[in-house]
C-alpha positions, 0 to 999 in steps of 0.5 A: 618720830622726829617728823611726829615731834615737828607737827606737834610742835607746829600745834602747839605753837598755834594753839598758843597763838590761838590763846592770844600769846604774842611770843612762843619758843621751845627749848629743850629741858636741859640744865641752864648751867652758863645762866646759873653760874651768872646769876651766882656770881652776881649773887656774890657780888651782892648785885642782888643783895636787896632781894633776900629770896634771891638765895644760891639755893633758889638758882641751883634748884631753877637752873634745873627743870628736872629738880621742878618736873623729873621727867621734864622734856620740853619747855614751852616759853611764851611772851606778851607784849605789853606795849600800849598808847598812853592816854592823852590827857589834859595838862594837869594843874599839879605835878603827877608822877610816872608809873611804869608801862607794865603796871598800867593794867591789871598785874601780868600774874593775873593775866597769865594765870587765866591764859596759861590754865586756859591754854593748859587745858586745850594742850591736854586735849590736843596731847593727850591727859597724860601730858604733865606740866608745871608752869611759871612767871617771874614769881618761881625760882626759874630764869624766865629771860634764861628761858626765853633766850634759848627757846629762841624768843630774843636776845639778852640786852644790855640792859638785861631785858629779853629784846625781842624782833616786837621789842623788849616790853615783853613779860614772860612765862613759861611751861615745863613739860614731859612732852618731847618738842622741837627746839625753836632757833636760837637768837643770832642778833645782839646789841652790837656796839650800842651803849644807849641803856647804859648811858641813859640810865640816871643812876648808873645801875648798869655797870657793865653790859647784861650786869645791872647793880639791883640796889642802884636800879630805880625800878627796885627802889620804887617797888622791892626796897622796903626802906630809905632809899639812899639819900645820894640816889634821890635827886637821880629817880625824877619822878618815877613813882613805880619803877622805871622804863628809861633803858627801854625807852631808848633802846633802838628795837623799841623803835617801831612797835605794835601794840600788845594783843592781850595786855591792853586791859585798862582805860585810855582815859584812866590817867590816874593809873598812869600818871597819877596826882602826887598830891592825891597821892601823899594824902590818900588813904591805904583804902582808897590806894587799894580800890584806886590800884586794884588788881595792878601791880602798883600794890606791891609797893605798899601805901607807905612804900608809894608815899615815900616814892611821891616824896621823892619825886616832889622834892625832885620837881620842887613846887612851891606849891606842895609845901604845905602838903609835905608839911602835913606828911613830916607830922602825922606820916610813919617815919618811912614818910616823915623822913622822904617828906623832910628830904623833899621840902630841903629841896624846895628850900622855901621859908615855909619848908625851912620853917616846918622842918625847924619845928618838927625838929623840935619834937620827932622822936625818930632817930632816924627822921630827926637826922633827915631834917637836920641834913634837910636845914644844913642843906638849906643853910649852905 
């Protein structure tokens, strides 16, 4: 029996390299009770208080395989590499913003739907109907790096990334199944004595080794934070629009890279989806940005969420230049943008910043808004 479960295992993992997955690991479908108590713990320490689904219920039922697939054996991890070369382009006349790598192309949930269905199908035909699955990326309430490190993928970074032997620009998944399969090795290495994630990290959201404070992290401000991003917190996110890729950007395994094999989905001349125009951005339609991000995770921030995000970044960069444009924002964007845009034109201090900020005080109605311009023009004064 024992050498029937290696062959099959062996099958598997081949059938799902076939698919065009770069990382596949197996463990077994025992509870990850050491991840649950970590991740309920940073629950009470509100690390993960902006996510309101992020619930002690959604981590208890995830800890348990069982609870999702009752007679669940196995758990096939599987991982793609998104690493790519970013489009060279010339240099632009106006200030652009950065998006972060994964969100280049077409939204991984996408690409995992139609290569999971696709590979779902061939494992029953290798295995037999009567092989049951249930399957997941970020979107379900199991811990996919929980998975992925047991299953021998890699290893917990500092930086709470999965750091694989191909680097840590990995999006993961997984498949719960009743199929008995061999457990892949788990990990030995680790980051050792290096801090250079934590140290990197502009807004210090990495408060310790593997424990990242969510309401501090740039990626969660850009994207999930649906409200102001806190005001002492603006002038440390640069000009990251959608998320953020510093910690991974410095880490050492990232060091040589190979380029993912079936993430590379998007023009290398589609700068705009890369480093796209900031103002093109804060004058842009909610039908526009939906045709220009189409099938691409940047939707998940909303019009209104990335015309915030390009206020702060302009008030980072501080061009004269797109005064005007920021002026146009603080009279006929929703408060969300009035408020980030008055920020920004205290930054860039000009005449014409000051002078639109003292007339919109005048009449903003927003309570809210009007206290961002009033701390805009104090700013300015002293």
């Amino acid at each position: 029996m024992t050498d029937q479960i290696h062959i099959r295992t062996r099958k598997i993992e081949d059938l799902a390299k076939s698919h065009g997955f770069d990382m596949v690991g197996f463990t077994s479908a025992d509870p990850f009770d050491k991840s649950k108590d970590f991740i309920i713990e940073r629950v009470d320490e509100g690390l993960l208080s902006g996510l309101s689904w992020f619930t002690k219920e959604r981590v208890d039922r995830g800890s348990n395989p069982r609870n999702i697939l009752n007679d669940a054996e196995s758990i096939i991890s599987l991982g793609l590499s998104y690493y790519t070369n970013k489009p060279t382009s010339p240099k632009k006349d106006t200030p652009s913003g950065k998006i972060a790598m994964y969100a280049w192309g077409e939204d991984y949930h996408r690409i995992f739907k139609r290569k999971i269905k696709e590979f779902i199908k061939d494992l029953k035909e290798l295995t037999g109907e009567e092989t049951k699955t249930h399957w997941y990326t970020d979107t379900g309430p199991m811990s996919d790096r929980a998975v992925a490190q047991r299953a021998g993928i890699g290893w917990f970074g500092k930086n709470t990334n999965i750091l694989t032997d191909k680097g840590s620009w990995v999006v993961l998944a997984q498949i719960i199944t009743n199929l008995k399969l061999e457990e892949s090795s788990i990990s030995k290495k680790n980051c050792g004595s290096c801090t250079m994630c934590i140290d990197a990290c502009p807004t210090n959201a990495i408060i310790g080794p593997g424990v990242l404070d969510n309401n501090k992290c740039i990626s969660y401000l850009t994207i999930e934070h649906k409200g102001p991003i806190p005001r002492e917190l603006r002038s440390q996110i640069g000009n990251w629009i959608f998320g953020c890729d510093i910690c991974q950007d410095v880490c050492p395994v990232n060091r040589k890279q190979s380029l993912g094999k079936a993430y590379n989905n998007f023009s290398q001349e589609d700068t705009e989806r890369v480093s796209p125009n900031l103002i093109s951005l804060l004058t842009m339609s909610e039908s526009t940005f939906r045709k220009q991000f189409a099938k691409s995770p940047v939707l998940r921030a909303k019009i209104d969420g990335m015309k915030r995000n390009v206020c702060v970044a302009l008030g980072n960069i501080k061009d004269p230049s797109t005064v005007e444009h920021l002026s146009k924002a603080l009279v006929s964007e929703t408060p969300l943008v009035r408020g980030h845009a008055a920020w920004a034109l205290g930054q860039i201090k000009t005449e014409s910043a000051v002078k639109a900020l003292k007339l919109r005080s005048e009449i903003e109605k927003d309570v809210w808004v009007l206290e961002e311009i009033m701390v805009a023009l104090d700013k300015e004064n002293h």
